[in-house]
C-alpha positions in Angstrom: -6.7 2.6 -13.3 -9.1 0.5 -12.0 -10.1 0.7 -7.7 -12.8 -0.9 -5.3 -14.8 0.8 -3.6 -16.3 0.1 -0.3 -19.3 2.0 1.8 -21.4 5.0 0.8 -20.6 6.4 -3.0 -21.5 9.7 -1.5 -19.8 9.7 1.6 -17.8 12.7 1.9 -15.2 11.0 4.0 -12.4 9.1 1.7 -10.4 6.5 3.3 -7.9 5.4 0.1 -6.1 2.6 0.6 -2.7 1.7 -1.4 -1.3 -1.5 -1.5 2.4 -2.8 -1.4 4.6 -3.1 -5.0 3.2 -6.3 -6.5 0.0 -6.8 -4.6 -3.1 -5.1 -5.6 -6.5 -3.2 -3.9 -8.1 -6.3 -2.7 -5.5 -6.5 -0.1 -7.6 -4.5 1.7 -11.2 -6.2 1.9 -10.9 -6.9 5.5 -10.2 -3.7 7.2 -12.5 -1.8 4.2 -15.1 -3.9 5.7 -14.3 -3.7 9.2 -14.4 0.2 8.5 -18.1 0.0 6.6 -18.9 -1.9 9.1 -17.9 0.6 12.5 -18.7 3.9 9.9 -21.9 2.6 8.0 -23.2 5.6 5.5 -20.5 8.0 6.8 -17.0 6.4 5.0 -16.3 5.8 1.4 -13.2 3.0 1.1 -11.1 3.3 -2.1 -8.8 0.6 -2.7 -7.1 1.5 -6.1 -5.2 -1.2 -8.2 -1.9 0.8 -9.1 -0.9 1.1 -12.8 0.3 -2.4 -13.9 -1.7 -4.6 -11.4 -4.3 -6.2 -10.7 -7.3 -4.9 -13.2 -5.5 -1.4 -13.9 -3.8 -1.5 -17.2 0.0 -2.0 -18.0 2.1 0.8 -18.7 4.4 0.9 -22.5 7.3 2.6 -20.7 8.5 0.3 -17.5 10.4 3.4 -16.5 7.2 4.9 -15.6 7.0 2.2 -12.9 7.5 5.2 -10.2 5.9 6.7 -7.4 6.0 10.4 -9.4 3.7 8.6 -11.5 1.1 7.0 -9.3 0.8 10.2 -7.5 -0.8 12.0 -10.6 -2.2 8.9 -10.8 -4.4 9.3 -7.5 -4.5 12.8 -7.6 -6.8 11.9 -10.8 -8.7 9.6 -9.1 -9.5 12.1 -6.6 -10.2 14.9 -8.9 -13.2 12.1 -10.2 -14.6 10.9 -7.3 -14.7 14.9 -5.9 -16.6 15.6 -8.8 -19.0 12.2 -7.9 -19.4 13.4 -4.7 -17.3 16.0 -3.1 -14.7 14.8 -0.8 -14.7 16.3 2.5 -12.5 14.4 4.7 -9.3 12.9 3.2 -7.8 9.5 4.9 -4.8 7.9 3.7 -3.6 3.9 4.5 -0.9 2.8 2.1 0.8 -0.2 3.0 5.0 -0.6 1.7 4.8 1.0 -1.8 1.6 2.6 -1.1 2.7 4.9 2.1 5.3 6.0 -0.3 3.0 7.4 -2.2 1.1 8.4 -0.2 3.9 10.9 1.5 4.1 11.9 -2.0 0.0 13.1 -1.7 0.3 14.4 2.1 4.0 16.1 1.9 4.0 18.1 -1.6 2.6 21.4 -1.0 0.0 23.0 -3.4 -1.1 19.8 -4.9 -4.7 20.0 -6.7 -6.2 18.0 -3.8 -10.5 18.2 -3.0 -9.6 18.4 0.2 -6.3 17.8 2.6 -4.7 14.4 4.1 -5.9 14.7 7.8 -5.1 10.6 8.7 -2.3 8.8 7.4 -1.1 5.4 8.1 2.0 3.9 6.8 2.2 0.3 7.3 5.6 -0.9 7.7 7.7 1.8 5.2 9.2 5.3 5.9 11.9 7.4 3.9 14.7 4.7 4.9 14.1 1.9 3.5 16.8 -1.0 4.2 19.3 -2.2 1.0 18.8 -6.1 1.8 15.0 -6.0 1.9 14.9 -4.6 -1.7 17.8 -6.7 -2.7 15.0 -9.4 -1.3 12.4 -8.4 -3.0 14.2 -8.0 -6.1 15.0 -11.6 -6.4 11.7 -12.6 -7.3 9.8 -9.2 -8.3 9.0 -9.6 -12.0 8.8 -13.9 -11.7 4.6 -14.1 -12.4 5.0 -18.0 -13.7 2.0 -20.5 -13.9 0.3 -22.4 -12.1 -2.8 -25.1 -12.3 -5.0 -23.6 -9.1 -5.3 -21.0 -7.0 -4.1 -23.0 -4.4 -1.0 -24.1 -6.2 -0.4 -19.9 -6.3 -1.1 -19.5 -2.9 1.8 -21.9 -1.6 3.8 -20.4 -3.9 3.7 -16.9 -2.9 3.7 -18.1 0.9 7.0 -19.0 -0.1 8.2 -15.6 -0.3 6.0 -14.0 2.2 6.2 -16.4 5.8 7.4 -12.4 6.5 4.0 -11.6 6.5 3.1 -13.0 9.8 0.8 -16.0 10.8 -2.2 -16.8 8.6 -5.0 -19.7 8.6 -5.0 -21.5 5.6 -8.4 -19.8 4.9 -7.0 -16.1 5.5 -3.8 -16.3 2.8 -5.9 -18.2 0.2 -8.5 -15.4 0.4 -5.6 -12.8 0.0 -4.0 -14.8 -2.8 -7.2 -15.3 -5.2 -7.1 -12.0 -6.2 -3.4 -11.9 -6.8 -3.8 -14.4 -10.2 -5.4 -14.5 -13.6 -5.7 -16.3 -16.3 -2.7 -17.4 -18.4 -2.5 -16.8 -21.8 -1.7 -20.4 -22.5 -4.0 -22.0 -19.8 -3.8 -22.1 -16.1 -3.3 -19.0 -14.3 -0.2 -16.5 -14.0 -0.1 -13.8 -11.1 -1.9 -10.4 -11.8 1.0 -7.7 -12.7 2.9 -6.6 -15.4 6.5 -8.5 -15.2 7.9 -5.0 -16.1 7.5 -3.4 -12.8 10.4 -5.5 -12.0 12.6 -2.9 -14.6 12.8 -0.1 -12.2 13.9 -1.7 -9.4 16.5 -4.1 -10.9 18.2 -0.4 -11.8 18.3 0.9 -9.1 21.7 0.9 -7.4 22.6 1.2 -3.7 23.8 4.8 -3.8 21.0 6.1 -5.8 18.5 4.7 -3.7 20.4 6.6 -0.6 20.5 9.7 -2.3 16.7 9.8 -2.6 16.2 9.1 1.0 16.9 13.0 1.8 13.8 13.8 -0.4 11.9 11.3 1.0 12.7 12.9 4.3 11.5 16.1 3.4 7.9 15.0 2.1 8.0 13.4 5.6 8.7 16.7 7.5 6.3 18.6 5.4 3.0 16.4 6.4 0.4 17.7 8.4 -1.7 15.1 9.3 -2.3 13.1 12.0 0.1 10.4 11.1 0.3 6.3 12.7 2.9 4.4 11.6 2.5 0.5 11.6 5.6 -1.7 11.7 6.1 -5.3 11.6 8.5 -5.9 14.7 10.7 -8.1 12.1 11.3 -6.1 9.7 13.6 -5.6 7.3 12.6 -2.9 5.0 11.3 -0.3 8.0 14.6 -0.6 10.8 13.1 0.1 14.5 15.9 2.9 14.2 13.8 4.8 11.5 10.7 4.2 12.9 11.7 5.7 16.3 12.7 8.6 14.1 9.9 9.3 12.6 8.1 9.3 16.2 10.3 12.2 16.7 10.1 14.6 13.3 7.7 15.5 11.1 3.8 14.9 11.6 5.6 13.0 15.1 4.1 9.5 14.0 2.2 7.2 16.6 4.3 4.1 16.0 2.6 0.3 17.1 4.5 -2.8 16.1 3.3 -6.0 15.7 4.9 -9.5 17.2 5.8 -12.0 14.6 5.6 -10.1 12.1 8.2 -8.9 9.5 7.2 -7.0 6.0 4.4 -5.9 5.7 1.8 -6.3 8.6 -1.2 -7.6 6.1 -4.3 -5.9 8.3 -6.2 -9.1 8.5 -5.3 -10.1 12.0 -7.7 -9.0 14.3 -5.5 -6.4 16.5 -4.1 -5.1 13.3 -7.3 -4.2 11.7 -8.9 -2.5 15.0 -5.9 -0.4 15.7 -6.0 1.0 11.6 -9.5 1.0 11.9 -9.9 3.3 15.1 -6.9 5.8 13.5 -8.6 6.2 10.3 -12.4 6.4 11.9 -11.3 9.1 14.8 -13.3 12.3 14.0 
């Protein structure tokens, strides 16, 4: 698994930072900046590429596409950069996908962990997640085509994320160069393994309600300070669940952002401040 890594190798607080199900670590090169940039020497940003994306490797089984798995996945990750540099203070920002696993890390008791999840931000997900939004996504998960130019990419994946919210023309082509590589046969393909697609396309209405309960309880059982991000259009985080979670569990501090459905990318300016501040408070 590969990660970027932002700020002061040493720095014995860890912000890690987990991106949504078929984007990758360098979503985050904004607000790691913005954090180096309030925290100098005292932050170490971790941005890892999940198993099948971006520069991590590809998995042989698709079924092990799961969040079970990229939990031991980061717990391993951890367990190396503790022994780098020990890991003091443990942040958390994991964005769709990536706040799932990250309840999987804070909410699982007894886990082999350098040192406990005091901040957790979970940008636009929670242990509901709506049917028609993964419906949506399923329709063109697992479609990484070709294209000629980076630019040809970008238009095409602003296709199926106007949800995303308002970017310049400069913002979403910076965000979609790292989402593409080189194809095999020329030109350039997007970044992940076709096969994450496997998992979801399974995945049936009634099972996916019957894992919200457990879900729920990792939820409950977190015990840190926890901010909860949510595009204001939405369709995978319901305002109904979020308001819920503002009343259970860690007791999340919600903030919702105008004009924005799923996810909130944390380039816009108010977006990065308010997960900045969360994940830099002592």
């Amino acid at each position: 698994m590969a990660y970027w890594s932002w700020g002061n190798p040493r720095a014995g607080h860890v912000v890690v930072c987990v991106h949504g199900l078929s984007r990758q670590g360098r979503d985050f090169d904004v607000v790691a900046q913005a954090m180096v940039q309030r925290a100098g020497d005292a932050v170490r940003v971790v941005c890892p590429d999940v198993v099948g994306r971006g520069r991590s490797d590809w998995l042989r089984d698709p079924q092990g596409y799961a969040v079970p798995t990229y939990v031991g996945d980061m717990l391993a990750m951890l367990g190396q950069l503790h022994q780098e540099a020990p890991v003091t203070d443990l942040s958390w920002l994991g964005t769709s996908m990536g706040g799932l696993v990250g309840l999987g890390v804070a909410g699982t008791p007894g886990l082999p962990l350098p040192a406990p999840v005091r901040r957790l931000v979970l940008n636009d997900v929670g242990p509901t997640i709506q049917w028609q939004a993964i419906q949506r996504i399923g329709e063109y998960l697992g479609k990484t085509g070709r294209f000629e130019t980076v630019q040809q990419a970008a238009d095409a994946m602003w296709q199926i994320s106007t949800s995303f919210g308002p970017h310049t023309p400069e913002q979403w082509l910076a965000l979609s160069g790292p989402m593409v590589k080189p194809h095999p046969e020329g030109g350039l393909t997007l970044h992940y393994d076709p096969a994450i697609a496997v998992p979801l396309r399974a995945l049936t209405k009634e099972a996916a309600e019957q894992g919200q309960a457990a879900v729920w309880a990792l939820y409950d059982a977190v015990t840190a300070r926890t901010l909860l991000l949510r595009g204001a259009h939405s369709d995978l985080l319901s305002r109904d669940t979020a308001l819920e979670m503002t009343g259970r569990g860690p007791r999340a501090t919600l903030i919702e952002f105008m004009g924005v459905g799923h996810a909130p990318t944390l380039v816009a300016p108010d977006q990065v401040d308010a997960t900045a501040t969360f994940l830099l408070a002592p």
